[in-house]
C-alpha positions in Angstrom: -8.5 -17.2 14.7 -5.7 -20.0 14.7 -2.6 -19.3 13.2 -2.7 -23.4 11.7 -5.5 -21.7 9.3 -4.3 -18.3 9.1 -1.0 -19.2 7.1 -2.5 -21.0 4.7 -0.5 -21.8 1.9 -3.4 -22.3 -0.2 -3.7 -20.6 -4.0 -6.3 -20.0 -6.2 -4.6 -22.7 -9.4 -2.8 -25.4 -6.9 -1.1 -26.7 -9.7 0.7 -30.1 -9.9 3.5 -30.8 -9.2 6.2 -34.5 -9.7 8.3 -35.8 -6.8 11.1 -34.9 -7.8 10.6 -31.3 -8.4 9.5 -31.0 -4.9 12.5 -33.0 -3.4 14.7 -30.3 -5.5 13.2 -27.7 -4.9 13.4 -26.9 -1.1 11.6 -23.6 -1.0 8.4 -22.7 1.5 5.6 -21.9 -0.5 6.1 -18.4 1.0 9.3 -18.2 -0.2 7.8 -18.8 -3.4 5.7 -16.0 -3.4 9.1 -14.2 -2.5 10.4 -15.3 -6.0 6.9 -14.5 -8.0 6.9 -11.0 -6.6 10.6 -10.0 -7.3 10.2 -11.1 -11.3 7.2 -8.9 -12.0 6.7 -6.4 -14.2 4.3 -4.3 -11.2 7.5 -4.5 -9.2 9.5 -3.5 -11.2 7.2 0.0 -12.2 7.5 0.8 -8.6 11.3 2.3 -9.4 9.6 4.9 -11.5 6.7 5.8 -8.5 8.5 8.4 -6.4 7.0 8.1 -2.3 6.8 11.9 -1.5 8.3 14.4 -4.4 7.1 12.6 -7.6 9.0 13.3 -10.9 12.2 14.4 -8.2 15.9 14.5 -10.2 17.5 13.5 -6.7 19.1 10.1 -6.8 18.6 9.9 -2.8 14.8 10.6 -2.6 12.7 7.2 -2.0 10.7 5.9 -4.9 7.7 3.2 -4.2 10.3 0.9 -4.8 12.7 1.6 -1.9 10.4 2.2 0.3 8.5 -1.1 -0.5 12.0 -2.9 0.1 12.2 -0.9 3.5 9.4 -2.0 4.8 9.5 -5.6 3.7 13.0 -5.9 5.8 11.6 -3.8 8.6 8.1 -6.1 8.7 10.2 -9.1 8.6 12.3 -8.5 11.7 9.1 -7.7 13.3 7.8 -10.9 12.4 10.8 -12.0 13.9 10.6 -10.4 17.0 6.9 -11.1 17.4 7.3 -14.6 16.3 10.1 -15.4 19.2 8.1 -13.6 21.9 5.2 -15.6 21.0 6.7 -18.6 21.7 9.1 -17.1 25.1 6.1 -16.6 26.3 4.3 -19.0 25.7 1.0 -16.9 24.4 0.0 -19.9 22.2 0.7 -23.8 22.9 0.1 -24.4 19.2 2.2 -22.1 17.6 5.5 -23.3 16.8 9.3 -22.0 15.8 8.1 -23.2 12.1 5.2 -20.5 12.2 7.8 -18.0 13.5 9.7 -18.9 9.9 6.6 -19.0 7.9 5.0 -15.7 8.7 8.5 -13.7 8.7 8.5 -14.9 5.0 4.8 -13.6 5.2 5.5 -10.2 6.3 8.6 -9.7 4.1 6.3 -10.1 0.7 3.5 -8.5 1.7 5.9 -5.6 2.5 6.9 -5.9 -1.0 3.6 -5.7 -2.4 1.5 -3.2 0.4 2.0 -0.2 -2.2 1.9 -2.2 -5.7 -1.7 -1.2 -6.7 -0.7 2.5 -5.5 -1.0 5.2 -9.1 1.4 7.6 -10.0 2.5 10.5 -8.1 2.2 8.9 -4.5 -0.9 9.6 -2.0 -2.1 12.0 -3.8 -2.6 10.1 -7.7 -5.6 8.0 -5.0 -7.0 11.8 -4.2 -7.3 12.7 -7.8 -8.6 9.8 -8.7 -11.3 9.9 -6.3 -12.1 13.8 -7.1 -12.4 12.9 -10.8 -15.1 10.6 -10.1 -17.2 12.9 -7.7 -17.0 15.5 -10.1 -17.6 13.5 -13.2 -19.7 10.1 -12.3 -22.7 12.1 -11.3 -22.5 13.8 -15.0 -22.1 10.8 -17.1 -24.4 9.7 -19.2 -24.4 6.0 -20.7 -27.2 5.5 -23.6 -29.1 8.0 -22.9 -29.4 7.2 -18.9 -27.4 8.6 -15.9 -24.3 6.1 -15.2 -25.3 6.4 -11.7 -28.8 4.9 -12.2 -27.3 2.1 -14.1 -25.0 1.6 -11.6 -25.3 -0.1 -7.8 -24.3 1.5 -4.6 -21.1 -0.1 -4.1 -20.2 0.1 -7.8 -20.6 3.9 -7.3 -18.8 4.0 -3.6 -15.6 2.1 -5.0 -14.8 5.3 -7.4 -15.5 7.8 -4.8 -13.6 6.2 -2.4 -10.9 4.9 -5.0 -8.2 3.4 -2.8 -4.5 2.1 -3.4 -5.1 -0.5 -1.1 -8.2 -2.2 -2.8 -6.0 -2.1 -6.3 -3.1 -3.7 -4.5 -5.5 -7.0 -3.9 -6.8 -6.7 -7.7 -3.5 -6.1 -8.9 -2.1 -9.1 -7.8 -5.0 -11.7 -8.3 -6.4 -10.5 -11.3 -4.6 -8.3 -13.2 -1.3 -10.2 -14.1 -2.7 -12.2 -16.7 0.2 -13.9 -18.0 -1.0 -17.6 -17.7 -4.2 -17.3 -16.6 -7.2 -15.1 -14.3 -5.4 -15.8 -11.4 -2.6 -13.2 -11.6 0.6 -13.4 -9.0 -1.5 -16.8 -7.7 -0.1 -16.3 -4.3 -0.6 -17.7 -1.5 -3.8 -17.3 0.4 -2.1 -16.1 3.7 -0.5 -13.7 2.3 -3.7 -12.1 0.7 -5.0 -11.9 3.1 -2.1 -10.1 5.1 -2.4 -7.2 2.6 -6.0 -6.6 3.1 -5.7 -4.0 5.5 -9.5 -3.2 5.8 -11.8 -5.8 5.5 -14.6 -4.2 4.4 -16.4 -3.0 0.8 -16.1 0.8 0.3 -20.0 0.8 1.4 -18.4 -0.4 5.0 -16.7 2.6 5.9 -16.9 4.4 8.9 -14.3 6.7 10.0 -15.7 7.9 13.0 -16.4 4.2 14.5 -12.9 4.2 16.2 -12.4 1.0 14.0 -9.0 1.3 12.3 -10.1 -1.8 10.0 -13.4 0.6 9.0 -11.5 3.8 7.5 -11.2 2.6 4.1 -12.0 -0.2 1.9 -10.2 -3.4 1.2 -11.8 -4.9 -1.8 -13.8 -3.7 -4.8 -17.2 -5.0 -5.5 -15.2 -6.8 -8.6 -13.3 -8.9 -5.9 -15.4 -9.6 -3.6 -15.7 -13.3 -4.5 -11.7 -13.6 -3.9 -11.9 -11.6 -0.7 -14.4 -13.9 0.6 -12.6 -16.9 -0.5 -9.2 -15.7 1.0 -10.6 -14.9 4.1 -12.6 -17.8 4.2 -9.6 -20.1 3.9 -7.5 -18.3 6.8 -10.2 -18.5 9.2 -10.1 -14.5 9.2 -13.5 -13.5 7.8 -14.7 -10.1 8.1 -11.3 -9.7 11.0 -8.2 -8.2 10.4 -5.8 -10.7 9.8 -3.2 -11.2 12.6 -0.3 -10.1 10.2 -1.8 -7.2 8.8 -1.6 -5.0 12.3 2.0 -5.7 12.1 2.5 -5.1 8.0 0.9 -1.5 9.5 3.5 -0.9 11.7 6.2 -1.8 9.7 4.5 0.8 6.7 3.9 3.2 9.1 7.4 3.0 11.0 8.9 3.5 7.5 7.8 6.3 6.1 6.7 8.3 8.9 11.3 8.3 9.9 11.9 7.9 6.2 9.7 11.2 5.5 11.6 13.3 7.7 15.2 12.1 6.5 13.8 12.9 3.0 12.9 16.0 4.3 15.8 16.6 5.8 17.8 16.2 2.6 15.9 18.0 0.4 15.9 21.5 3.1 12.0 21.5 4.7 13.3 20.5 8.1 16.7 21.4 9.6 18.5 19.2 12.3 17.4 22.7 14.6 14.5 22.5 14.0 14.1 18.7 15.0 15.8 18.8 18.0 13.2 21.7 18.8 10.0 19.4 18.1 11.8 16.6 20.2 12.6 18.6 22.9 8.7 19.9 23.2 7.9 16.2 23.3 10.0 15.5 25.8 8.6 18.2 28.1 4.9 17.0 27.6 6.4 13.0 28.6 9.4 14.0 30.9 9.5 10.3 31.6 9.1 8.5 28.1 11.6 5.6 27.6 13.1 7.2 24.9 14.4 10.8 24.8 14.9 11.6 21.2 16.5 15.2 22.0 19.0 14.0 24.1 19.9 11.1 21.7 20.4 13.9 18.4 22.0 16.2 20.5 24.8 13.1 21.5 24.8 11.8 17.9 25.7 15.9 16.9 28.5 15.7 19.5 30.0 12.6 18.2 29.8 14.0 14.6 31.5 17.1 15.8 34.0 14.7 17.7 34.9 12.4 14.7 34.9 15.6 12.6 32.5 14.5 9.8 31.6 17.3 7.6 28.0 17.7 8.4 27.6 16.7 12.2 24.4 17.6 11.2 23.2 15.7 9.0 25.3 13.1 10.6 22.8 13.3 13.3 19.9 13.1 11.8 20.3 10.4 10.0 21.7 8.4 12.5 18.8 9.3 15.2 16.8 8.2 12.3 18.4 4.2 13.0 18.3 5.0 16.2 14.3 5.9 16.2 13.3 2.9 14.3 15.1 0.4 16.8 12.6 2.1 19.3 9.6 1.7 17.1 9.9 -2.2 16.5 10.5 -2.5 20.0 7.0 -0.6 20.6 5.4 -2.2 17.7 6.6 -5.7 19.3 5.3 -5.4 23.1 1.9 -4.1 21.4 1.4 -6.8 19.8 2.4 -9.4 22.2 0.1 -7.1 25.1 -2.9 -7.0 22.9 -2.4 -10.8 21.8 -5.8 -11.8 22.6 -7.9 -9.2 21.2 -6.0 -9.2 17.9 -6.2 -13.0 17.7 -10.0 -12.4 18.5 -10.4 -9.9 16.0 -11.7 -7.4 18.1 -8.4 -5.1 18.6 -9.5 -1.8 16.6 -6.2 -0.1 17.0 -2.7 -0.4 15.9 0.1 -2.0 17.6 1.3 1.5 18.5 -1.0 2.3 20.5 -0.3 3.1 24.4 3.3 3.1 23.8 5.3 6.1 23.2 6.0 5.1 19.6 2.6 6.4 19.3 3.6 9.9 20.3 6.5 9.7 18.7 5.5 8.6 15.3 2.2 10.9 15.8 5.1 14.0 15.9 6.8 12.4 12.7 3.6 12.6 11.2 3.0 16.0 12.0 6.0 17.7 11.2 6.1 15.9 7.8 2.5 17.4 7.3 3.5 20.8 8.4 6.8 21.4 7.2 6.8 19.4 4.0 2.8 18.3 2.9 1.4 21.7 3.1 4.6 23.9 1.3 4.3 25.6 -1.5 6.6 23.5 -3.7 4.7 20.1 -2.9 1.5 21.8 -3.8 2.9 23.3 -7.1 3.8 19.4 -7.8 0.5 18.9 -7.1 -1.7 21.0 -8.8 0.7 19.9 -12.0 -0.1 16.1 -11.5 -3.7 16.5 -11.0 -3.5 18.6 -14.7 -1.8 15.4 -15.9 -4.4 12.6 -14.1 -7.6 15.0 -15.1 -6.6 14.7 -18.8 -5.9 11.3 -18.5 -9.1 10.4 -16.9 -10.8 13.1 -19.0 -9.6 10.4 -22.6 -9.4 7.8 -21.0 -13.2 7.2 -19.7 -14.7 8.8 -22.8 -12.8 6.3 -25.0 -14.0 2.9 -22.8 -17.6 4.1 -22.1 -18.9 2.2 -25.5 -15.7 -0.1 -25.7 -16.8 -4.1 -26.3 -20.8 -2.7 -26.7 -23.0 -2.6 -29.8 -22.0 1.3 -30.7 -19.2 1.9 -33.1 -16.0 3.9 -31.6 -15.1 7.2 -33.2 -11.8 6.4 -34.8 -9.9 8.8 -31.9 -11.4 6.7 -29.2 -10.8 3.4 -30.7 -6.8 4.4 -30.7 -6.6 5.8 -27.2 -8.2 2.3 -26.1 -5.4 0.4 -28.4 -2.8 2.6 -25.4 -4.3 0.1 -22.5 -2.2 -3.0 -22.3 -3.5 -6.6 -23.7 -3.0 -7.9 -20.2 -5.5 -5.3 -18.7 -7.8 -5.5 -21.7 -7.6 -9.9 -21.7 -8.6 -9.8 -17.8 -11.8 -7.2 -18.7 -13.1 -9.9 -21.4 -12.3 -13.2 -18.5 -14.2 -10.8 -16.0 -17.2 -9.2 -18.0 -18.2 -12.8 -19.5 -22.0 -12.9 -18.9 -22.0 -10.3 -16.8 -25.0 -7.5 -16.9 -24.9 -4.3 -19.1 -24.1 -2.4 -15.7 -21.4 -4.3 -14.4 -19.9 -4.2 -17.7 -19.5 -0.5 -17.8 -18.6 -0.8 -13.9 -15.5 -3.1 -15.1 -15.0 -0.6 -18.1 -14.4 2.0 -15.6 -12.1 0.4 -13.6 -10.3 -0.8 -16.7 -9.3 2.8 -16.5 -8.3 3.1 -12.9 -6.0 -0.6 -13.7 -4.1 1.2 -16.6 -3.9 4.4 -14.7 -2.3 2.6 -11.6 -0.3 0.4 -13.8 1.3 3.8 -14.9 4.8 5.3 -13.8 5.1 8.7 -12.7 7.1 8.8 -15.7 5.3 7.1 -18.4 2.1 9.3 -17.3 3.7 12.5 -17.9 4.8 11.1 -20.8 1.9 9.8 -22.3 0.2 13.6 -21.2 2.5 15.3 -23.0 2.4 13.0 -26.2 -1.7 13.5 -26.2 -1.2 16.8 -26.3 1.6 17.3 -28.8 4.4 17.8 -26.8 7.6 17.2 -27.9 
């Protein structure tokens, strides 16, 4: 891969454009994108998407939103980082300080936009999602036949393996359809940046070792744009470049965001993180970073400058503290595994070997142990999936004979007038001429587009008013 191809500024509707327009306006075309992203509506719903404890009162907990913005800033100083020691060390002759610019502006929208396809009620909205289908694609029945004869393989694997990522591509390049069927029309590098696996939901393997394998990147809907994307950037059936360090920047974010969340809302205690730390340290006496030591100081100096809460003085500082570690970490593993990712054969992420790894791997854990698996997240949990099931449950018995031959009952015809024009004007653009079976296939996922367009908000919402609650 070449990075000349690979930040291609290339969109779907080039447009045209007079001389002096462009003289005036002195913008990269990434910067653009910048712009295009900020103004949208799908941005804007990611306010109302909480990241952890969905429908949460607490001003201070991170929606979608704020921990988009996080990781757009974090992704672009990695850019940053990455970019100078590309050129310091002269790991590529052709890369140059404009590069540097172009793919920080890169990284800071496809941070923006990594969870923009995401449904309500964080990670686990994708898991109901899925479990709806395997419980109720194998049951449907469309004229008188099994869905899942009328339907291909893929077609079937996309809704059992439903996946935030896919939606975020189909989101932006499809479903905005304000001008035209080109959505966002962003630029081709950056696409391609948020494709994190580059492979059809048929293409999964997660016990190859592959990190591009473990889930899927594009739905059999968009394959044509995947191709093209890819195509255009040189990247093909690779991981683009960008996308290892979009990872790291995601990952980096809400792996030290999770615990200051969890910090604040009482799962973990500053004791109890200065035990996990201090365990860690034991097991890598000789790590770089020692991440007891560092809270215990911060403590000290709380108690010194007699703050209130030295403790959560502590933690949240130790929290800056960690993620100046991390991009260090996230930098030399890219810069040491230059080759193979510019190859396309690096099947890991940038953490790897470093003692980020360990490090985020225990911020991982403890958010799993202390904070995934309570009581209270599952109570959320079990609420939501009542909420998505219904949904679902209306939503896919109303669109099942929508735009064929067979009159709608007058209940089914109104719950299909609740999906938005936009979502409804990109079906018609994408069915055109397409088979019986790939017209219920698009049907289907006109259900999972309105879903994912959905707030945590407007979901309960919309539950509550289906089933008369006032």
């Amino acid at each position: 891969m070449e990075w000349r191809t690979l930040l291609s500024e290339k969109r779907m509707r080039g447009g045209s454009k007079k001389q002096n327009q462009e003289r005036m306006d002195l913008r990269s075309e990434f910067e653009k994108d910048y712009h295009r992203i900020i103004g949208s509506a799908s941005f804007r719903r990611l306010q109302d998407k909480t990241q952890v404890f969905p429908l949460d009162k607490s001003d201070f907990i991170r929606t979608r939103m704020t921990h988009s913005l996080e990781v757009s800033s974090l992704a672009k100083s990695l850019g940053q980082n990455i970019g100078e020691k590309i050129l310091e060390e002269g790991k590529d002759s052709e890369f140059t300080s404009k590069m540097k610019e172009d793919i920080s502006h890169i990284l800071q929208c496809a941070g923006l936009i990594h969870d923009i396809g995401n449904p309500p009620f964080g990670h686990f909205g994708e898991t109901a999602i899925r479990d709806w289908f395997k419980r109720n694609l194998p049951e449907m029945v469309f004229k008188g036949q099994p869905a899942e004869k009328l339907l291909t393989c893929q077609m079937k694997e996309d809704f059992y393996h439903f996946e935030g990522n896919a939606q975020a591509l189909r989101l932006v390049t499809k479903l905005h359809y304000l001008v035209d069927e080109y959505g966002m029309n962003l630029t081709y590098a950056l696409l391609n940046t948020i494709v994190k696996y580059p492979v059809p939901s048929t293409g999964i393997d997660t016990e190859s070792g592959n990190i591009k394998e473990k889930k899927m990147g594009y739905y059999f809907a968009d394959y044509e744009i995947f191709r093209e994307i890819s195509e255009e950037t040189g990247a093909g059936d690779c991981r683009h470049p960008l996308t290892y360090i979009l990872e790291a920047a995601d990952d980096l974010a809400y792996k030290t965001a999770d615990i200051e969340d969890a910090f604040v809302k009482g799962f973990i205690s500053y004791h109890m993180l200065k035990e996990e730390l201090e365990m860690l340290q034991k097991e890598y006496p000789d790590a770089e970073f020692n991440g007891a030591e560092r809270l215990k100081k911060l403590y000290q100096r709380g108690v010194e400058k007699s703050v209130q809460n030295p403790e959560s003085y502590a933690v949240k500082n130790w929290i800056v503290r960690a993620q100046g570690f991390l991009i260090s970490c996230a930098t030399s593993g890219f810069i040491e595994h230059y080759d193979e990712i510019m190859a396309g054969t690096f099947e890991k992420d940038i953490f790897y070997g470093t003692f980020g790894e360990k490090l985020m791997g225990l911020l991982g854990d403890m958010a799993y142990r202390y904070v995934f698996s309570s009581k209270e997240i599952y109570k959320m949990e079990v609420t939501e999936s009542v909420i998505l099931n219904f949904l679902m449950d209306k939503l896919v018995s109303a669109v099942l004979y929508y735009d064929t031959d067979k009159e709608q009952n007058s209940i089914n015809s109104r719950i299909v007038s609740f999906i938005s024009d936009n979502y409804k004007n990109a079906y018609r653009h994408q069915s055109e001429g397409k088979s019986e079976a790939e017209k219920l296939y698009l049907r289907l996922l006109l259900v999972t587009d309105y879903v994912c367009g959905m707030t945590d908000s407007y979901a309960k919402r919309l539950y509550q008013e289906m089933n008369g609650i006032i």
